[in-house]
N, C-alpha and C positions, 0 to 999 in steps of 0.2 A: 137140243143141245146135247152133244155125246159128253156122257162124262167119262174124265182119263183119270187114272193113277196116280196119284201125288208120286215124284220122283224121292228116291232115298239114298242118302250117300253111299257110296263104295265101303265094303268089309276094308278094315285097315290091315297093311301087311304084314305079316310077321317077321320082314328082314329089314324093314325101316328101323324098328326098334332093338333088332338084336346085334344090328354096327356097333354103333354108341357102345353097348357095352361090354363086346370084345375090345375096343378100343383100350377101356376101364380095364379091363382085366390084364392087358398088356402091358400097361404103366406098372401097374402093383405088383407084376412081374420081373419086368427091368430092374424096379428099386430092388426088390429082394435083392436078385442077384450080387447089386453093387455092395450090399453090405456086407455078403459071406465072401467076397474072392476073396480066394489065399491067395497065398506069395506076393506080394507088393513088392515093386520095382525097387527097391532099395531097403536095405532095413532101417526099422524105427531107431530114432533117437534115442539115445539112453536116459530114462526116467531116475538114473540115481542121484539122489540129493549134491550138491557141491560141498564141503568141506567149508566152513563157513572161517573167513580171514579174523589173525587175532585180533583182536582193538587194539589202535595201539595205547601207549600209557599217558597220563594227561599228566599235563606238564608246564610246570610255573616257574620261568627262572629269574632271578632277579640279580643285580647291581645293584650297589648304593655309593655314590660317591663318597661316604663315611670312611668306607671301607676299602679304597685306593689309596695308594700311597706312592711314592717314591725315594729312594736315597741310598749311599749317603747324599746329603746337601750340603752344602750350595753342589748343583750338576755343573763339571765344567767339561770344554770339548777334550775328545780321548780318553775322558774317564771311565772307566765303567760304574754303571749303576744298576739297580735292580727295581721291577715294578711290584708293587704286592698288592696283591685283589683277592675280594672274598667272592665266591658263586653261592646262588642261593637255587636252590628246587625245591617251592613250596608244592609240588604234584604228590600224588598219593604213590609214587613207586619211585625206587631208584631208576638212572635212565644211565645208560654205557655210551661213552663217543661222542660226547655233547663237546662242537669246537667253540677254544674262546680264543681270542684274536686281540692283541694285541700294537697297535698301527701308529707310527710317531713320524711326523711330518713337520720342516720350519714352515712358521710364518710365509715366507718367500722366500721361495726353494731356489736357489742357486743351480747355473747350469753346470752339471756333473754330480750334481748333489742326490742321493741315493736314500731315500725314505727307510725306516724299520720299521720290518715285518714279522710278528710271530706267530702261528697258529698252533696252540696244542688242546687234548682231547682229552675229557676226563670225565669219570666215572660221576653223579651228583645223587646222591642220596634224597631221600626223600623229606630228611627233617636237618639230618645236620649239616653248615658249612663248609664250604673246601675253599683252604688257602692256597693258592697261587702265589709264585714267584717266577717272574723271567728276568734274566738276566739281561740288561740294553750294552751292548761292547758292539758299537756302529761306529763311524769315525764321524760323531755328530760335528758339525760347525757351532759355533757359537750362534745366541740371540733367540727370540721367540719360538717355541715349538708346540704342535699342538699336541696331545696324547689320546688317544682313541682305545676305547677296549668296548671288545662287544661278544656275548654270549649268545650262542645258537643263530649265529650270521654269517656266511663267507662269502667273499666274492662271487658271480652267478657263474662265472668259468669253472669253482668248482665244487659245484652242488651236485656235481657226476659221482665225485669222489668219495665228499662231506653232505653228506644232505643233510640240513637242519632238522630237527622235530617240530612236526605242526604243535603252534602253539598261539592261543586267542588271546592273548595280551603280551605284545612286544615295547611295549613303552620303557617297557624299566629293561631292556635288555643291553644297552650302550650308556659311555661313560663319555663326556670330551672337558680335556683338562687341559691347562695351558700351564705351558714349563717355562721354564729361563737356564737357556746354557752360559754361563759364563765361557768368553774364547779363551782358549790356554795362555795369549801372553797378557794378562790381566796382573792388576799390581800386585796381587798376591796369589798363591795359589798352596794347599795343602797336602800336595804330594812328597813338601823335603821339610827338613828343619827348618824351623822359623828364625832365617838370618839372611842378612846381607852378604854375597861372598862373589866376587869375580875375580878369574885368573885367566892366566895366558900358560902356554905350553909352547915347547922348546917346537913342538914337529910341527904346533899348527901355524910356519911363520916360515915366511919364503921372502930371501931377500936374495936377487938376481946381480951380478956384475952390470954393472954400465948404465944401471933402471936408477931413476930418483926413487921409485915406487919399491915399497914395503907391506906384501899381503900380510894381513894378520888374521886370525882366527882368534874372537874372544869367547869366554867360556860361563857361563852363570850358574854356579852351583847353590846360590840363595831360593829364598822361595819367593819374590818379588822381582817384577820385571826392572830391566836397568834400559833407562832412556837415554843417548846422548850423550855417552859417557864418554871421557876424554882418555885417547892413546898417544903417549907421549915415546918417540922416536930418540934417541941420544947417540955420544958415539966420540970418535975423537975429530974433531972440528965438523961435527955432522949432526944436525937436529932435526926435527919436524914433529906435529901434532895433527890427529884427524879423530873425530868423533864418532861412534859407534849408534848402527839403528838401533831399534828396539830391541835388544835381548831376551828369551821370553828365559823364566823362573826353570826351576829344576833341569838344570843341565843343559839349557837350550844353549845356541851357538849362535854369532854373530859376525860376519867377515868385514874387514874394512880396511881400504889402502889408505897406509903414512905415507904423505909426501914428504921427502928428506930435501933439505936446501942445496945437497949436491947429488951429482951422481956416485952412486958407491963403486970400489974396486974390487977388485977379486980379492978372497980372504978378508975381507975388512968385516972385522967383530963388530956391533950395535947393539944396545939394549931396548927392549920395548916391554913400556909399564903401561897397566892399566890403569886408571882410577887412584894418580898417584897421593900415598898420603897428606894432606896438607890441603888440599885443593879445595878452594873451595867452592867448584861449581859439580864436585862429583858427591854421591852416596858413602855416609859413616858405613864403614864394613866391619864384621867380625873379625877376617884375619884379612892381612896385606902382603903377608911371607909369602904367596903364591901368584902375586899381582905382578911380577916380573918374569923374562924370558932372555935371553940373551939368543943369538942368531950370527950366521958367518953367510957375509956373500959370499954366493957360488957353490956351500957345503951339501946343500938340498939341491937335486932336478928339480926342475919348474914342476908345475903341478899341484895335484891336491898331496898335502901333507898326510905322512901317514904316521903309526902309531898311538894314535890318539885311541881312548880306550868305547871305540865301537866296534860291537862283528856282529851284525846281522845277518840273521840265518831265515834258508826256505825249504820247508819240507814239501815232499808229494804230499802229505796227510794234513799239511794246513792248507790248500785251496781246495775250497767243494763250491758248487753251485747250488743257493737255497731254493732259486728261481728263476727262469729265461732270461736272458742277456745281463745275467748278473754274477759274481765271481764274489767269493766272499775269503778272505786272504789272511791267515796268520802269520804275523811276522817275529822271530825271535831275535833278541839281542842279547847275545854272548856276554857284552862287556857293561862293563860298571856304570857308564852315563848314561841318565832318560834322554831320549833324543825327541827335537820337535820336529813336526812337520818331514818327515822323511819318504824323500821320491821312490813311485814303486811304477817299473812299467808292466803292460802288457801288450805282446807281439802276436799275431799270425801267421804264419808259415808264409804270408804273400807278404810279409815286411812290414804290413799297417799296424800302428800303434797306438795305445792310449797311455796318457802320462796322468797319474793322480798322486796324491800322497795321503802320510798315515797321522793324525798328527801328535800322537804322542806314542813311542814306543820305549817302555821305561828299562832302566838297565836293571839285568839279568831277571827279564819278565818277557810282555809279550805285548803287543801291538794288532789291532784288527782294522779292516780296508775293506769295503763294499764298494766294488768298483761293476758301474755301466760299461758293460763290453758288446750293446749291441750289434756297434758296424764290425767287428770281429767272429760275431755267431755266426756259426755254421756245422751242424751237426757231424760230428767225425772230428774235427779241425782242432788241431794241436796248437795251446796257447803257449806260448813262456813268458814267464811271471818273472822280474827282475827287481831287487829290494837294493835302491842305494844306486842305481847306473853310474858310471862315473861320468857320463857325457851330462847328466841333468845339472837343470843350473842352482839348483840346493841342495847337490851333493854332499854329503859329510864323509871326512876320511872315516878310515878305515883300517884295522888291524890285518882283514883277511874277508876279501870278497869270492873265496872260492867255493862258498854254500850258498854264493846270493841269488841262485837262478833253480827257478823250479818249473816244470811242463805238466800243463793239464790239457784231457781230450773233451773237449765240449759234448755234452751226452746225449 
């Protein structure tokens, strides 16, 4: 049997093992590198702090319907009145430019009928009270109104302008109060002396040649309205009787044709009394000396009667706009009578009109009109405002219509 060699593996190489760890050394290499490059492609962000926003100030503002009010009372339509509110900011700082908002709406709103709006902005301390007062001179209608006031709230249209302060309890920030306007011709009303008084005027009576008919203009200078009241026509072989609408109280006016039982002639003299003494289907009055008028057919042009003691006046500086498609109008009266319900237009340069009235403009005072002029807006577009037109059909004469027209430029 030959005996062999046991067989013995091969010496291991020395490049098997020395790959592997150049491989190693070439990673540990790369990374270095990535950590020292200079210049990076853009410069770093800037590490300085930001300026840290102020807080703002906390802020508690309160309402209490205790401390709302209104008057004088009773409210009637065309009077003016004022609101009175206390604000409260129970927050630990004064706060500047806190809007409160004032907002007066009828029950059911009539169409033409123009809501009141007020917003103003005030300073609220951190402990004490602020009394409010705005003044309401709207041309309310009479009957149910609601009344709204509310602190640190505006419309979302103008939170651009007004922005509220954040604030975590809103409950106590709104008031809703319900009013009662009396209408102006209510049976009484506290704008005059407290008396019974109706007269007639020589200018407010138009008696035409060849007409049975006798326009009259009646006049109520009491402070109670006159209902129904009898006009009695006389003359030489010539009578007639016609009864008058509602009269409203302080100077209002009421028109009404006598039929006379013939046709009258040219120059033919007639008397007409009001509310003649004696009668007993009319009102006891204080005096009756001004209850008669005497008239001459044919002496007067047909038409509205003039010298009668109205002059209503329009300044450029009594219409401003508070807010889009709305006109807000002072009206003044020259002369001695309060006047009711008195027509005021507004025109566009393209001839379209709107007819509203004022309803109370008192003599030698002032009268206010928030009039909807939406189908009239148009920015640039020249308004005329006309107080008393003679073509409307509740015209009241007039001493002197040549201040009755005033121009505004829609803004």
């Amino acid at each position: 049997m030959t005996g062999r060699t046991p067989r013995s593996n091969p010496p291991a190489r020395p490049g098997i093992l020395i790959l592997p760890l150049l491989g190693l050394l070439l990673l540990v290499a790369c990374a270095g590198r990535e950590q020292v490059t200079p210049n990076p492609p853009w410069p770093p962000p800037s590490r300085t702090p930001a300026p840290p926003s102020p807080a703002a100030p906390s802020v508690d503002f309160r309402l209490s319907p205790k401390d709302l009010s209104v008057g004088p009372l009773p409210l009637r339509a065309g009077t003016p009145f004022t609101v009175t509110l206390v604000v409260r900011n129970s927050g630990e700082s004064p706060v500047p430019g806190v809007p409160v908002m004032v907002y007066l709406s009828p029950e059911q709103e009539l169409v033409g009928y123009t809501p009141f709006m007020e917003v103003v902005t005030v300073t609220l301390p951190s402990t004490l009270p602020v009394t409010l007062e705005v003044p309401v001179h709207w041309n309310l209608a009479g009957g149910e109104h609601r009344l709204w006031v509310q602190v640190n709230r505006l419309p979302d249209a103008w939170h651009s302008s007004a922005p509220p302060y954040p604030e975590k309890d809103t409950s106590d920030n709104s008031i809703l109060l319900s009013l009662v306007v009396e209408p102006f011709d209510a049976y009484r009303s506290d704008l005059c002396p407290g008396r019974v008084d109706l007269e007639l005027d020589e200018a407010g009576i138009v008696a035409e040649p060849g007409s049975r008919r006798v326009r009259v203009r009646a006049f109520n200078s009491g402070n109670q309205a006159a209902y129904n009241v009898p006009v009695v026509l006389s003359g030489d072989g010539v009578s007639g009787i016609a009864y008058t609408p509602a009269i409203p109280p302080c100077g209002g006016t009421a028109e009404v044709w006598v039929q006379a039982d013939r046709p009258l002639v040219e120059g033919e003299a007639v008397t007409l009394r009001i509310n003649p003494e004696g009668l007993p289907d009319g009102p006891t009055e204080d005096e009756y000396a001004n209850n008669a008028a005497r008239a001459v057919s044919g002496a007067g042009a047909p038409g509205l009667p003039a010298g009668v003691a109205y002059d209503f006046a329009l300044a450029p500086g009594g219409v401003e706009s508070p807010s889009v498609w709305l006109v807000l109008v002072t009206v003044h009266n020259l002369g001695t009578r309060d006047a009711a319900k008195v027509p005021i237009q507004v025109e566009n340069q393209a001839g379209r009109k709107v007819l509203d009235a004022i309803p109370l403009v008192q003599g030698n005072g002032t009268g206010v009109a928030a009039i909807r002029v939406g189908t009239l807006w148009k920015r640039g577009e020249q308004l005329t405002l006309t107080v008393n037109p003679p073509h409307a059909r509740d015209a009241l004469p007039e001493i002197d219509r040549s201040n009755n027209v005033a121009t505004f430029i829609v803004p």
